[in-house]
VEXTI-699031 format. One record per residue (C-alpha): residue number from 0; x, y, z. Coordinates in nm, 2 decimals, m for minus. Layout:
<recs>
NUM,X,Y,Z;
...
</recs>
This chain:
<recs>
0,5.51,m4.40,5.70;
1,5.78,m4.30,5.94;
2,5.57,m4.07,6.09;
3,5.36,m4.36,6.21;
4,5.60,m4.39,6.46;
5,5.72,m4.13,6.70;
6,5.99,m4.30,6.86;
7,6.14,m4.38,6.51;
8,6.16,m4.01,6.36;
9,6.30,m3.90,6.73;
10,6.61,m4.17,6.63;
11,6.63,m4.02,6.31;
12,6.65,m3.63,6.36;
13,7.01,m3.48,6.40;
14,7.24,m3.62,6.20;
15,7.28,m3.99,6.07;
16,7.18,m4.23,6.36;
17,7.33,m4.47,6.57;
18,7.32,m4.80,6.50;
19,7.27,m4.94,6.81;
20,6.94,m4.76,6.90;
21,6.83,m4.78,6.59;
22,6.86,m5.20,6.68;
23,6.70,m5.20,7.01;
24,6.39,m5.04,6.93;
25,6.41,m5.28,6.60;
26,6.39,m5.57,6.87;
27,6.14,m5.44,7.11;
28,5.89,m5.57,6.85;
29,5.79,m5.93,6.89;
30,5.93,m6.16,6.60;
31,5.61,m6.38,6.63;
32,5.36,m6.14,6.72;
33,5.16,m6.06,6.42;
34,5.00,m5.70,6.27;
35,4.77,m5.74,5.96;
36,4.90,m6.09,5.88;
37,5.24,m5.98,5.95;
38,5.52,m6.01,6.25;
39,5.49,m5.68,6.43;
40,5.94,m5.69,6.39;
41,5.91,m5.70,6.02;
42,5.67,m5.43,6.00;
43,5.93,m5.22,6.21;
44,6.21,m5.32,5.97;
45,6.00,m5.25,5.67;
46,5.92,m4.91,5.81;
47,6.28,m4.86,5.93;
48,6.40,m4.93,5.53;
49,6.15,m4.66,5.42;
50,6.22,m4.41,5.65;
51,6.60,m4.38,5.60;
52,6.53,m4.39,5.23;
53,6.30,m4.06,5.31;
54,6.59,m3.90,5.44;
55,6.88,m4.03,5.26;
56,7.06,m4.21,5.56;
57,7.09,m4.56,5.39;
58,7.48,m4.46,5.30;
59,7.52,m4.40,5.69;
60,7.49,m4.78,5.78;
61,7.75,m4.86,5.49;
62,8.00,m4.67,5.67;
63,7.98,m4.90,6.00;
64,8.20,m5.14,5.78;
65,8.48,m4.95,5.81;
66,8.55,m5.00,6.20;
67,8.82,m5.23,6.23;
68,8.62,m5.44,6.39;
69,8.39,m5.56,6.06;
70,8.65,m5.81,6.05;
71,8.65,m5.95,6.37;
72,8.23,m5.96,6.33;
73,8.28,m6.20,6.06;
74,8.57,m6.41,6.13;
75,8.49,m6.44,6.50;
76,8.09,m6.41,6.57;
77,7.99,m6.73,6.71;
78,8.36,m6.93,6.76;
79,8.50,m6.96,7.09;
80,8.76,m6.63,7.20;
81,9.02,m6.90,7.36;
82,9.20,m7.23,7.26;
83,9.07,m7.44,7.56;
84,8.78,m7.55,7.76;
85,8.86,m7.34,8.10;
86,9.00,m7.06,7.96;
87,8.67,m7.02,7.75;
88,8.49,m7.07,8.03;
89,8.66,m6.89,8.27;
90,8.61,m6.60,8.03;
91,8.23,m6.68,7.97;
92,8.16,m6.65,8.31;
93,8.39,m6.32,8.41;
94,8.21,m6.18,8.09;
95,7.85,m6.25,8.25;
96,7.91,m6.11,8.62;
97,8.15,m5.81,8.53;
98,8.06,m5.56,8.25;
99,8.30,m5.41,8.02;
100,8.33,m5.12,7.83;
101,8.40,m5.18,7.46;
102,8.54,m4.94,7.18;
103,8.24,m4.73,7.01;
104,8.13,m4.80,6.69;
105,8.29,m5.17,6.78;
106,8.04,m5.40,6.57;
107,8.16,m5.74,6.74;
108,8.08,m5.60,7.05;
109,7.74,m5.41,6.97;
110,7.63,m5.76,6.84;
111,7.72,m5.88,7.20;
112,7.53,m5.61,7.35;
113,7.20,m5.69,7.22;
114,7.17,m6.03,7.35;
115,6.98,m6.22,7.13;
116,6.84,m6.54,7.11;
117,6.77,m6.81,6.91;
118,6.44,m6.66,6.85;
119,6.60,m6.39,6.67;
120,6.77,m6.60,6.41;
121,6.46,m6.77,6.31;
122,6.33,m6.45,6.23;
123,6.61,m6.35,5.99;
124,6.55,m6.70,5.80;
125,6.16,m6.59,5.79;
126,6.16,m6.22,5.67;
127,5.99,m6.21,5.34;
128,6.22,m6.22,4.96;
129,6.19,m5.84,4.92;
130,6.29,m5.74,5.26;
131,6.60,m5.98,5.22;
132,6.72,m5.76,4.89;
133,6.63,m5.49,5.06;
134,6.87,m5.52,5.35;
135,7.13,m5.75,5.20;
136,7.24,m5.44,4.95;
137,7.26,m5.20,5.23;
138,7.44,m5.49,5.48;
139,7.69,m5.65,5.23;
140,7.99,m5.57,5.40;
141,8.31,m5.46,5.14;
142,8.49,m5.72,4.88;
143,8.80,m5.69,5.06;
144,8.68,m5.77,5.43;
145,8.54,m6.10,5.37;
146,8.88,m6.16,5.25;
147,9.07,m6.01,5.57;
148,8.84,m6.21,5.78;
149,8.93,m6.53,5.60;
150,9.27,m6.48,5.62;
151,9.28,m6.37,6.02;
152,9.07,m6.67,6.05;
153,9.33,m6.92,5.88;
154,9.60,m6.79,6.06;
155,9.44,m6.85,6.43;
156,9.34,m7.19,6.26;
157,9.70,m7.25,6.18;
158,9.78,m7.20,6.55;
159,9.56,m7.43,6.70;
160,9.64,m7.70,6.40;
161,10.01,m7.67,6.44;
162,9.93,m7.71,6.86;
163,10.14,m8.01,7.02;
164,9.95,m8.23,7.12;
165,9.71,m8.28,6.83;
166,10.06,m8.34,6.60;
167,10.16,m8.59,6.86;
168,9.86,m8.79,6.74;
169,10.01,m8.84,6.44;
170,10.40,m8.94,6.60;
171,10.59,m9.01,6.24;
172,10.45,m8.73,6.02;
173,10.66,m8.43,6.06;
174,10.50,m8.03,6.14;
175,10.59,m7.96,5.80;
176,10.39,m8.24,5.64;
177,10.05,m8.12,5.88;
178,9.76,m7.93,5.61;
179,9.75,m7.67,5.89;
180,10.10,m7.60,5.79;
181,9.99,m7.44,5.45;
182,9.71,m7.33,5.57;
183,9.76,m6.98,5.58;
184,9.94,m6.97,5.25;
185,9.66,m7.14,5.09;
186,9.37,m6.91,5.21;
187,9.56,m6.66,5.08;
188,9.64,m6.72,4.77;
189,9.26,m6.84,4.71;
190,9.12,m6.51,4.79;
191,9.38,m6.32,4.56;
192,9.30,m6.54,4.28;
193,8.87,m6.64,4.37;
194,8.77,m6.70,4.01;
195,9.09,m6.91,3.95;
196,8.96,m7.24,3.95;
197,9.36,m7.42,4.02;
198,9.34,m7.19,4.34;
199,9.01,m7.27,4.44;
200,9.06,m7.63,4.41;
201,9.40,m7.61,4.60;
202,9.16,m7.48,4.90;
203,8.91,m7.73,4.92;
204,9.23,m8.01,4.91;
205,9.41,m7.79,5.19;
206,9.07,m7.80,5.37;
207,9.00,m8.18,5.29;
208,9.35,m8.30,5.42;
209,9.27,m8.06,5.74;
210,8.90,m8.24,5.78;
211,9.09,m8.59,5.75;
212,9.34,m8.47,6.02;
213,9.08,m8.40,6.26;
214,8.87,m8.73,6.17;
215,9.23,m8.92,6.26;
216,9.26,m8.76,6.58;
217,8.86,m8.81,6.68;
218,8.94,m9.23,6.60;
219,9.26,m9.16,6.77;
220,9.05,m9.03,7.10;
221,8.79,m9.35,7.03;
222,9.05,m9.59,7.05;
223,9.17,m9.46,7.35;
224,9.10,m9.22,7.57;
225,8.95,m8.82,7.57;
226,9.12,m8.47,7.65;
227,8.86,m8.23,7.69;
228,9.10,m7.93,7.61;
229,9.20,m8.15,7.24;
230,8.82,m8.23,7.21;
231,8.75,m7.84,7.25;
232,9.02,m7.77,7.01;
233,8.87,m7.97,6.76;
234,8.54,m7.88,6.77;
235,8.72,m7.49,6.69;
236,8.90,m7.65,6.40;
237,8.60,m7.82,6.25;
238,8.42,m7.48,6.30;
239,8.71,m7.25,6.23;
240,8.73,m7.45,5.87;
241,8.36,m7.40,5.82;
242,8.36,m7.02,5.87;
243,8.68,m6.99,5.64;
244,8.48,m7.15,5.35;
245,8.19,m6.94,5.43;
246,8.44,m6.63,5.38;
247,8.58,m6.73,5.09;
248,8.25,m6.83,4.87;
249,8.09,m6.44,4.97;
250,8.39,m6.30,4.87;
251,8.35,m6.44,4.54;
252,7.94,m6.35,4.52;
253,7.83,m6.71,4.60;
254,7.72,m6.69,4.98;
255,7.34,m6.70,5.06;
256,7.34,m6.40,5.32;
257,7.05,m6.44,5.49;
258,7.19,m6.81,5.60;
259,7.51,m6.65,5.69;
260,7.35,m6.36,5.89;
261,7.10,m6.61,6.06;
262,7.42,m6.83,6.21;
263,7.58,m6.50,6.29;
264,7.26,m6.42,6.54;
265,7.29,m6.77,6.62;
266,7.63,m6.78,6.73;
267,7.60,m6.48,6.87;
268,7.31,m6.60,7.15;
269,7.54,m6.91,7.21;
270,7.89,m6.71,7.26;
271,7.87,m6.66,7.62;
272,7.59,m6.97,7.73;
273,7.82,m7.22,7.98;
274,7.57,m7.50,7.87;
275,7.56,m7.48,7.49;
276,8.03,m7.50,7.60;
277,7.97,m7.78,7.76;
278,7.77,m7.94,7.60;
279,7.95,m8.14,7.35;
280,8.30,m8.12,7.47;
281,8.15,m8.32,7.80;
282,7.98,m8.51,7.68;
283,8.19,m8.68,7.49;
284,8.43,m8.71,7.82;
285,8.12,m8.90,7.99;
286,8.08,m9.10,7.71;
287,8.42,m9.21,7.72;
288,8.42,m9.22,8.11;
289,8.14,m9.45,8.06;
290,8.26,m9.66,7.90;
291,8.56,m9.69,8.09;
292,8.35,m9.80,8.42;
293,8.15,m9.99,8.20;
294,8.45,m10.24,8.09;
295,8.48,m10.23,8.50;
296,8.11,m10.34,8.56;
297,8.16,m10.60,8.30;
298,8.31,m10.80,8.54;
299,8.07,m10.71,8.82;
300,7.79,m10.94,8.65;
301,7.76,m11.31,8.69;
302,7.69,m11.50,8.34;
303,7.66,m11.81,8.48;
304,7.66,m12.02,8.81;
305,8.02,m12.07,8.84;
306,8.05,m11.69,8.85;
307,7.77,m11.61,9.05;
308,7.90,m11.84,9.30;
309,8.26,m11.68,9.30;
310,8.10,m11.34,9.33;
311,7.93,m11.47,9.64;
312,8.29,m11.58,9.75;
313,8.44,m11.27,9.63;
314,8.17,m11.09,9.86;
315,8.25,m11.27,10.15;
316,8.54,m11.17,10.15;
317,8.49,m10.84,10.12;
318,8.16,m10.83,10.41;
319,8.46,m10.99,10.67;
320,8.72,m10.72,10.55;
321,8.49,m10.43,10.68;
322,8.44,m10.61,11.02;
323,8.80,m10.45,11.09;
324,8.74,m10.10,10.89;
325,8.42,m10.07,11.09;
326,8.63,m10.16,11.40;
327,8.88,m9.93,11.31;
328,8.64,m9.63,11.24;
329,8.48,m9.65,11.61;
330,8.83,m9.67,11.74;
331,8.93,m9.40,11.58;
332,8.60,m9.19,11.64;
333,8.69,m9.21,12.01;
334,9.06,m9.04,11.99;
335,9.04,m8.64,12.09;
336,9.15,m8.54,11.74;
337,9.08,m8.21,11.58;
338,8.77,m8.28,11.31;
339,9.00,m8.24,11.00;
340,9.27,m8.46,11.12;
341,9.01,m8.68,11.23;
342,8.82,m8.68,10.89;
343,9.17,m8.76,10.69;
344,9.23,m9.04,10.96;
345,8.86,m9.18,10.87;
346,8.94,m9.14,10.48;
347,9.26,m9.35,10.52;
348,9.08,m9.62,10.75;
349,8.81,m9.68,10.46;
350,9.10,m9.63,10.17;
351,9.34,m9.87,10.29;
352,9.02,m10.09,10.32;
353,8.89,m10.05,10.02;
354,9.25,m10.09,9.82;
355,9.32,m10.43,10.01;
356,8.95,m10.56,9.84;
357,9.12,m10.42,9.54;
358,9.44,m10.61,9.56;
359,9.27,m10.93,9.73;
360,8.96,m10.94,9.47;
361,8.73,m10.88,9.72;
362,8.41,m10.73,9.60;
363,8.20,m10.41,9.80;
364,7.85,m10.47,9.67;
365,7.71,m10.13,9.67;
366,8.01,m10.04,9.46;
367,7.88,m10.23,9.18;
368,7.59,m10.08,9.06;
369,7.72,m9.81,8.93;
370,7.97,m9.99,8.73;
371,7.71,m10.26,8.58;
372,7.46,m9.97,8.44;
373,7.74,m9.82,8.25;
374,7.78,m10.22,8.08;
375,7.39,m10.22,8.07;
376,7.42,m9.89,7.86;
377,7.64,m10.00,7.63;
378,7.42,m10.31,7.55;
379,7.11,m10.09,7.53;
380,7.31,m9.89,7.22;
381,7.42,m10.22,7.05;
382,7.08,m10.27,6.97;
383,7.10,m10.70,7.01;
384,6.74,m10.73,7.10;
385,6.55,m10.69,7.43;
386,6.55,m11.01,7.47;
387,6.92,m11.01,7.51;
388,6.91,m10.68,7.75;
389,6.66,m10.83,7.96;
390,6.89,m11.12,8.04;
391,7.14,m10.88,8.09;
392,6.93,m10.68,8.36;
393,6.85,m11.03,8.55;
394,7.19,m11.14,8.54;
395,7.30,m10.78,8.71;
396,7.04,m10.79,8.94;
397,7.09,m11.18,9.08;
398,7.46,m11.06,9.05;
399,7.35,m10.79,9.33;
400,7.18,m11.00,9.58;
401,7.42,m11.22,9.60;
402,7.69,m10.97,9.65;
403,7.46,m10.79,9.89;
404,7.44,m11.15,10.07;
405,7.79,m11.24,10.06;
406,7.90,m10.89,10.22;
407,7.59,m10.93,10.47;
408,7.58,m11.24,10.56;
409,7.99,m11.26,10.61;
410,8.02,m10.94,10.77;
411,7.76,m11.00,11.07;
412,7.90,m11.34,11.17;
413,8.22,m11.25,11.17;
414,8.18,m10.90,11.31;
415,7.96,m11.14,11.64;
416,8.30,m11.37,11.61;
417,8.51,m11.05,11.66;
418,8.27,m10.93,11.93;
419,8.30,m11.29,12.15;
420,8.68,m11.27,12.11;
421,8.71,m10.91,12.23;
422,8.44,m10.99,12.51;
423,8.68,m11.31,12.61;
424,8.99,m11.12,12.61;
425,8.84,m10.80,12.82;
426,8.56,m10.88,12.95;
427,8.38,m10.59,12.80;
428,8.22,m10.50,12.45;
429,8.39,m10.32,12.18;
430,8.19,m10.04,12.20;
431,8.04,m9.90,12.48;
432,7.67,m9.89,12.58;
433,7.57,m9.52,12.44;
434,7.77,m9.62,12.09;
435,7.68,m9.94,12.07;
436,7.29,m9.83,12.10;
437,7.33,m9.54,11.85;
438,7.50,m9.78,11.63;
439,7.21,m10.04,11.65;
440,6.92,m9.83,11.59;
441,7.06,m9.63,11.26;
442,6.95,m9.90,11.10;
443,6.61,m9.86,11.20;
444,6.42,m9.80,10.86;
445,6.14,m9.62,11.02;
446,6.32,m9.41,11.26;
447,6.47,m9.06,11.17;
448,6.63,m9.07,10.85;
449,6.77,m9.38,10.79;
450,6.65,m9.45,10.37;
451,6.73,m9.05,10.28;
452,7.05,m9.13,10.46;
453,7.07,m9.44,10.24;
454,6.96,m9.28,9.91;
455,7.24,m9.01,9.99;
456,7.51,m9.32,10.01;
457,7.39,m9.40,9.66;
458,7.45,m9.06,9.54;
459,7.84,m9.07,9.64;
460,7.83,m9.39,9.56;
461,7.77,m9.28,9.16;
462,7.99,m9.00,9.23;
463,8.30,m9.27,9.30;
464,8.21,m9.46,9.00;
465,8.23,m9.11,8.74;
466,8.61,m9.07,8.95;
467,8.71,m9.45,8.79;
468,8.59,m9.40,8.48;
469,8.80,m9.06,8.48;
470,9.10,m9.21,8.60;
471,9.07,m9.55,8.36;
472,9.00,m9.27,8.08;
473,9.29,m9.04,8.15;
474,9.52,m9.34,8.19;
475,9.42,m9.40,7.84;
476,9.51,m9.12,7.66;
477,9.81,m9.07,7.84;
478,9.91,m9.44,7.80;
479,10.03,m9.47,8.14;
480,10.10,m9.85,8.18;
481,10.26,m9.85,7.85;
482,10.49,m9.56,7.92;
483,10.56,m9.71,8.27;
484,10.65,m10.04,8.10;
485,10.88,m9.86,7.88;
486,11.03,m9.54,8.08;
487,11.39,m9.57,8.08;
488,11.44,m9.45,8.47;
489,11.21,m9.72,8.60;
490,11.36,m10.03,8.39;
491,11.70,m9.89,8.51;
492,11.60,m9.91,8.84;
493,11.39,m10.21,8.90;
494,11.49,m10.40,8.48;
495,11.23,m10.44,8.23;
496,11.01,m10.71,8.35;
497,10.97,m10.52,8.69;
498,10.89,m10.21,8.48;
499,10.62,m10.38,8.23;
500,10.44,m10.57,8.55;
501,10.45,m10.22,8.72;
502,10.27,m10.07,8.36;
503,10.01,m10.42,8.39;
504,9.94,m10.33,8.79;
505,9.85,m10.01,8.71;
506,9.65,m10.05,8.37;
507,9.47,m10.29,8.59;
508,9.38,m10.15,8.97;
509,9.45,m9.70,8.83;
510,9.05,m9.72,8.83;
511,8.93,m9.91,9.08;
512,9.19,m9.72,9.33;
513,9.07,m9.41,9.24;
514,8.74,m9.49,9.24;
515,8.79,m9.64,9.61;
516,8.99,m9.35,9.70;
517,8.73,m9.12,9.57;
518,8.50,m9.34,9.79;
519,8.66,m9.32,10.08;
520,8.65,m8.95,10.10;
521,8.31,m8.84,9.98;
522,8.18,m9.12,10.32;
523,8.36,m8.89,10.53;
524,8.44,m8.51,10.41;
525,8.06,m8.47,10.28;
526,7.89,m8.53,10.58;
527,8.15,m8.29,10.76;
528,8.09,m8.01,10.49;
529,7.69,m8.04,10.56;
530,7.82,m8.02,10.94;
531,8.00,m7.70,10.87;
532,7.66,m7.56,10.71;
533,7.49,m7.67,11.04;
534,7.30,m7.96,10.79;
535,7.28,m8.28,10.97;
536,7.39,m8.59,10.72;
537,7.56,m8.90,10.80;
538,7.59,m9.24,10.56;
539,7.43,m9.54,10.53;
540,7.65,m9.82,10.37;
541,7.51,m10.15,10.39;
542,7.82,m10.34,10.44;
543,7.95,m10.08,10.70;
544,7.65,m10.10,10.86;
545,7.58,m10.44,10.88;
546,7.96,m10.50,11.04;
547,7.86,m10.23,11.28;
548,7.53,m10.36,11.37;
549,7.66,m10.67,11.51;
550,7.99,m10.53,11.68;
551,7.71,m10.31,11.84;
552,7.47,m10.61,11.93;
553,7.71,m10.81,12.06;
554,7.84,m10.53,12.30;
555,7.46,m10.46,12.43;
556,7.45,m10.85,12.47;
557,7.79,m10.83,12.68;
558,7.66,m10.52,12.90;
559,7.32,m10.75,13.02;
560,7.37,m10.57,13.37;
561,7.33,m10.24,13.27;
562,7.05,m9.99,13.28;
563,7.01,m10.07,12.93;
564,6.82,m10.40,12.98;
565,7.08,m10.54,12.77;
566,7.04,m10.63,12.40;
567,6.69,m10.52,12.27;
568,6.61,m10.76,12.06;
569,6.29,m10.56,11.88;
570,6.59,m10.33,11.76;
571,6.78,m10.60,11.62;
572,6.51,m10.72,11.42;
573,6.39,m10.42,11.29;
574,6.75,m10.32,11.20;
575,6.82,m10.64,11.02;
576,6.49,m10.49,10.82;
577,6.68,m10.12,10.77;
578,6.99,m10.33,10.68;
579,6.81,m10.49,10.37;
580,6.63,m10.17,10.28;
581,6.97,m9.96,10.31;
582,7.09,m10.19,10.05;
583,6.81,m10.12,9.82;
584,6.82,m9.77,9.86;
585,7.22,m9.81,9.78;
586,7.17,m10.03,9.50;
587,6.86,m9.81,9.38;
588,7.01,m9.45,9.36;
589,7.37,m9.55,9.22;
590,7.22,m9.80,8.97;
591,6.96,m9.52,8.85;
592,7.22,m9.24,8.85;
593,7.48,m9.42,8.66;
594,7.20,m9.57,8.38;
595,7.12,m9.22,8.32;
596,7.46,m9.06,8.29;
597,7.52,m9.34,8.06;
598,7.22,m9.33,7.88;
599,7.27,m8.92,7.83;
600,7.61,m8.99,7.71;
601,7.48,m9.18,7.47;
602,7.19,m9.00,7.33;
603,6.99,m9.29,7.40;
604,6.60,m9.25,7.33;
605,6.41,m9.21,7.62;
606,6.09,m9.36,7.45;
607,6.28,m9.70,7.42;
608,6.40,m9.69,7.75;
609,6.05,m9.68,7.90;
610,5.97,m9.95,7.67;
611,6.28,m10.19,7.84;
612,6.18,m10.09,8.15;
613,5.82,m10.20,8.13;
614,5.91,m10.53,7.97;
615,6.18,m10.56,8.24;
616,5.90,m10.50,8.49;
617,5.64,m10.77,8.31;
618,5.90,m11.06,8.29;
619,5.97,m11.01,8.66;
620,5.63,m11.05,8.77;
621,5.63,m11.42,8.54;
622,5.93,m11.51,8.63;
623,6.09,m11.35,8.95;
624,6.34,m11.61,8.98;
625,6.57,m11.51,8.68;
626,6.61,m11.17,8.86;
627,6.74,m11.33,9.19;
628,6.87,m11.71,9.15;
629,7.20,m11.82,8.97;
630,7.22,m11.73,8.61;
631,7.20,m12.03,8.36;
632,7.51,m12.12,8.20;
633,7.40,m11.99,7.86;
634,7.22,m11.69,7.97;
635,7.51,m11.43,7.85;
636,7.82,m11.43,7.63;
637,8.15,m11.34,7.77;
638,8.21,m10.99,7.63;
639,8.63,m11.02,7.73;
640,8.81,m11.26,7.49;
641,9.13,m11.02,7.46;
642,9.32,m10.81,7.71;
643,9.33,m11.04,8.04;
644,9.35,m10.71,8.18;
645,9.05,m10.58,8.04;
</recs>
């Protein structure tokens, strides 16, 4: 039959073949394409099987076990080369853009070489009963190297077991009392003694306690807060543990090696894809960032009257706040500064801002959003009913408005007040007629482009909101208040009430500073890093914009004499418009982007999803009020009853 096929007896004169051309043209068939009933690949393999029995070349693929590298093919195939999350990475990438020339007759490497896919694995599970035999007596690798591949394998386990921080999880157990300790010895003596069932039964304890350990450390992480490198490591552990069983049961005749072969091919497609790394390490660090900001948005939604009316309090303060920051930004946008001394200047303007709403409870509406879909999320996956998250939704979104309000409606008076005592005092505007009419008409809706402008704000807006649920995360797992409370320096200095209030401020404004600081910078360095690409962007905040709109009105008013005609009042009115629609836009994108992060971090369905939102959409059209008036005073439970800090 070989002779069938021309390109397959070329491979096979001169001497015994190599291996790897002998597996290319193997995969230029199709593994779904079909010849007489059959895939056109296993036809190939079939023929392949019959021609090296022809010729007596069926010893020659035996001997490819006895590179050193068999070892590494089994032990390795699949499992990440390095103990963290960038160096993997790092190394996945490098690996991608630069080639590298590899040892010949390296098996580990050939595998890489071929680049399969997932396709190609689902092919190995399909190939017919006789074509399995077939193969698995010419493939079975040696007795004694699924041994040295389990016991390489236990030893780099025992490594990343024995690491520091995952003992420190457990802070009273010694290193001598961790399973990973006796790892090693354990694999070892299991695959000396495989048909002794004392030694077989002191591997699946050893492996047991190990599982257990790693459990701990994943409640651990729950509890508190997520390391992406410990979460990587983990994940290596639990897989490292897997393969080492896998080892051990072929090495005493009891492995299924098609199933083994198939994960092989598997692993071997996912080795060096960025995405499939990522993918649940990340993920669980947005899940936990999540939920971080959403213990932060908790507090961002109005459950009854009494709160909705201190949020509208809370708001105005925060809408005459940014009267001054707006003030301040226009003052400093007229100083000759060099643009990257003049961007930090900007950052710090909106930072100290932003920190003072912190300290003083003031609220920035536009930051909220953000914050309440993560809350929103978490109700969605607790599963109490849609009637429950429906209230929920209304109480977020009359929460909004009358943020929006209270930051609107306080920041335009008072910015006019400002305006009339500035006029008084100089006789002049703050702003000058050219920057007072730019000013005015970026709020124009309908004019250049105000809403993308808008939409973008939203975006950065989401982006600040990921930065505090880091920060509130990585405060957690290091335990930073607690530690400040009780480091011995700081009590020395300042005595241990000083010391534990220091450990409270923190545990209670670490996220909503970074999250403000983050803030503060993405309004100013973005826009200059479009600049630099010669990309035109600029923000659209509706607070900032509101403040600015009537420090600029009331300088056009104040400048009646000039060629300007004064104020131009069909400006005014359709900015008032643009400043409402800003706000959508703001509350839109963030709100959007944050539901969906959340959602994604939690695996949520989208089909019930859809369903919430059309519900969501038919009680609003009965009964529009509930998404826009004061809450009831029964409408939602309190969700904080513990930490006052919470």
């Amino acid at each position: 039959m070989s002779l069938n096929d021309p390109r397959l007896d070329e491979l096979l004169i001169g001497g015994p073949p190599r291996l790897e051309s002998l597996l290319r043209w193997l995969l230029e068939a199709s593994p779904k394409d079909s010849l007489d009933g059959e895939p056109r690949r296993t036809t190939r393999l079939r023929r392949l099987h019959e021609a090296l029995a022809e010729r007596g070349l069926t010893d020659a693929l035996a001997e490819a076990w006895n590179h050193t590298s068999a070892i590494r093919l089994l032990a390795e195939t699949g499992l990440p080369d390095r103990t963290t999350l960038l160096g993997e990475g790092f190394l996945r990438v490098v690996d991608q853009i630069i080639p590298r020339l590899d040892s010949e007759g390296d098996l580990y490497a050939l595998l890489d070489r071929l680049n399969l896919t997932q396709a190609d694995a689902d092919w190995i599970e399909r190939l017919p009963g006789n074509l399995q035999a077939l193969w698995g007596r010419l493939l079975t690798p040696p007795h004694e190297i699924w041994i040295h591949a389990a016991q390489l394998l236990a030893h780099r386990a025992t490594a990343v077991g024995l690491s520091r921080d995952l003992l420190a999880q457990d802070p009273e157990g010694g290193d001598a009392d961790s399973p990973y300790f006796h790892l090693s010895r354990t694999v070892q003596e299991c695959s000396e003694r495989l048909r002794d069932p004392v030694a077989r039964t002191a591997w699946e304890n050893c492996r047991k306690a190990c599982s257990t350990v790693l459990e701990r450390v994943h409640e651990s992480l729950e509890a508190r807060g997520v390391s992406t490198d410990l979460v990587f490591r983990l994940e290596l552990l639990e897989a490292q543990l897997g393969r080492i069983d896998q080892l051990l049961r072929f090495a005493a005749g009891e492995g299924d090696g098609v199933a083994f072969a198939s994960e092989l091919v598997r692993g071997s497609a996912e080795q060096h894809g960025l995405r499939v790394l990522l993918r649940t390490t990340v993920k669980r660090l947005t899940r936990k960032m999540v939920e971080h900001t959403g213990d932060t948005g908790e507090h961002y939604i109005a459950r009854d009257r009494h709160e909705w009316w201190s949020m509208a309090w809370s708001a105005a303060g925060g809408g005459v706040l940014t009267v001054g920051t707006a003030l301040l930004k226009y003052g400093l946008m007229a100083l000759p500064l060099a643009p990257l001394l003049m961007g930090c200047s900007l950052t710090l303007n909106y930072t100290l801002s932003f920190f003072l709403m912190q300290l003083l409870g003031f609220s920035l509406a536009s930051k909220q959003p953000a914050m309440t879909a993560a809350a929103l999320a978490r109700a969605l996956e607790a599963g109490e009913g849609q009637g429950r998250e429906i209230k929920l939704v209304a109480a977020i979104t009359s929460t909004q408005v009358i943020a929006t309000l209270g930051n609107v409606l306080a920041a335009i008076p008072t910015g006019l007040a400002v305006a009339a005592l500035w006029i008084w005092r100089t006789g002049h505007g703050p702003f000058g007629p050219e920057t007072a009419l730019h000013s005015l008409r970026s709020n124009l809706p309908f004019s250049g482009w105000t809403l993308v402008f808008a939409a973008v704000t939203g975006v950065l807006l989401w982006l600040s909101s990921l930065a505090a649920g880091w920060a509130a995360n990585w405060s957690a797992y290091r335990q930073l208040p607690e530690a400040l409370a009780q480091n011995y320096r700081l009590q020395s200095l300042f005595g241990a009430h000083r010391a534990d209030l220091l450990g409270r401020f923190v545990h209670r404004h670490i996220s909503g500073f970074v999250g403000y600081l983050a803030l503060g910078g993405l309004l100013i360095f973005v826009p200059m890093a479009f600049a630099f690409a010669g990309i035109h962007l600029e923000v659209r905040h509706v607070t900032l914009q509101a403040a600015s709109m009537a420090l600029a009105s009331a300088s056009l008013w104040a400048e009646g004499g000039l060629p300007w005609g004064g104020l131009p009042w069909g400006d005014v009115l359709w900015g008032l418009l643009g400043i409402g629609l800003i706000g959508v836009m703001n509350f839109t994108v963030s709100f959007a982007l944050a539901l969906w992060t959340a959602l994604r971090a939690r695996g949520f369905s989208g089909r019930n999803s859809r369903l919430l939102w059309w519900s969501i959409l038919k009680t609003f059209n009965r009964q529009p009020g509930r998404f826009i008036l004061p809450p009831k005073a029964d409408t939602l439970d309190h969700p904080h009853n513990g930490d006052p800090h919470a």
